[in-house]
C-alpha positions in Angstrom: 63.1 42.3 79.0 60.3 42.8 81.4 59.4 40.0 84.0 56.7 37.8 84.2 55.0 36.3 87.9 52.3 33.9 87.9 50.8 31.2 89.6 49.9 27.9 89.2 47.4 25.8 91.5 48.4 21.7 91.3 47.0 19.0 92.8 49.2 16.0 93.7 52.7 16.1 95.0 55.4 18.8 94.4 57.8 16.3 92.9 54.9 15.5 89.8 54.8 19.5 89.1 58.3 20.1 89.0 59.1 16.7 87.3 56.8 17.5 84.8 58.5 21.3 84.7 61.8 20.0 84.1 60.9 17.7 81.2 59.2 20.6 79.9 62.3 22.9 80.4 64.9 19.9 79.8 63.1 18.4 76.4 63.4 22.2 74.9 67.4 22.0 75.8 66.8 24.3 78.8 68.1 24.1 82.3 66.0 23.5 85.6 67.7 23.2 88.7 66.5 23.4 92.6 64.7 20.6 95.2 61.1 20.5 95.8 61.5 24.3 97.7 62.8 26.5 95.1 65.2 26.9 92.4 66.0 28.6 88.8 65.1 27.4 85.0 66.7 29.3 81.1 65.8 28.3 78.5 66.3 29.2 75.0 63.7 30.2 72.5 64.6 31.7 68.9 68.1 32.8 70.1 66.7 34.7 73.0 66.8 33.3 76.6 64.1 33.0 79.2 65.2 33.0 82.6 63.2 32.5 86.1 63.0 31.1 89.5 60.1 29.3 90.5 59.0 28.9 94.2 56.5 25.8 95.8 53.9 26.9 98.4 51.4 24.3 99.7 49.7 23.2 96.4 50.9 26.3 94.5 54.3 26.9 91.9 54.7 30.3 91.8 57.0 31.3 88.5 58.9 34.6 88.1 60.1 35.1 84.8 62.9 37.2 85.4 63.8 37.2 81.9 62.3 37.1 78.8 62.5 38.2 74.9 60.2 41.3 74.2 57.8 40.0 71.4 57.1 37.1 73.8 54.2 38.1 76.3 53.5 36.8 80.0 50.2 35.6 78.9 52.1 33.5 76.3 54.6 31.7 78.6 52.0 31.4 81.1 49.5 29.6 78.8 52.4 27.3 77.7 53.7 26.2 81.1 49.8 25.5 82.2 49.6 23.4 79.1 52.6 21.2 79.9 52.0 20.8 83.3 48.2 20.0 83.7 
């Protein structure tokens, strides 16, 4: 269960990336808690949990996927998360 750290440029406000991060997270019957600073997300994907922290920084969320199943690559989650949050 290696870990994954990316990040992702936005533009707008914090609270539209992380609302849109917690629907994402929430809607798949994960948990996302934290303020517009910091906080943690799991969620659960075929019987295997992925867990993380994510970080806000100017006009940057910064994910660490702390985490994961094995068959699921970074460059997978990564790619989702982009999807549902541009």
């Amino acid at each position: 269960m290696s870990a994954c750290n990316f990040n992702i440029p936005f533009s707008g406000s914090a609270e539209e990336i992380l609302n849109k991060a917690k629907n994402a997270i929430e809607s798949q019957g994960g948990k996302f808690l934290g303020d517009l600073n910091s906080g943690t997300f799991d969620v659960s994907l075929l019987s295997n949990t992925i867990k993380g922290s994510y970080l806000v920084e100017a006009q940057n969320l910064q994910l660490n996927i702390d985490s994961k199943p094995v068959f699921l690559p970074c460059n997978a989650i990564e790619s989702f998360l982009i999807k549902k949050l541009s």
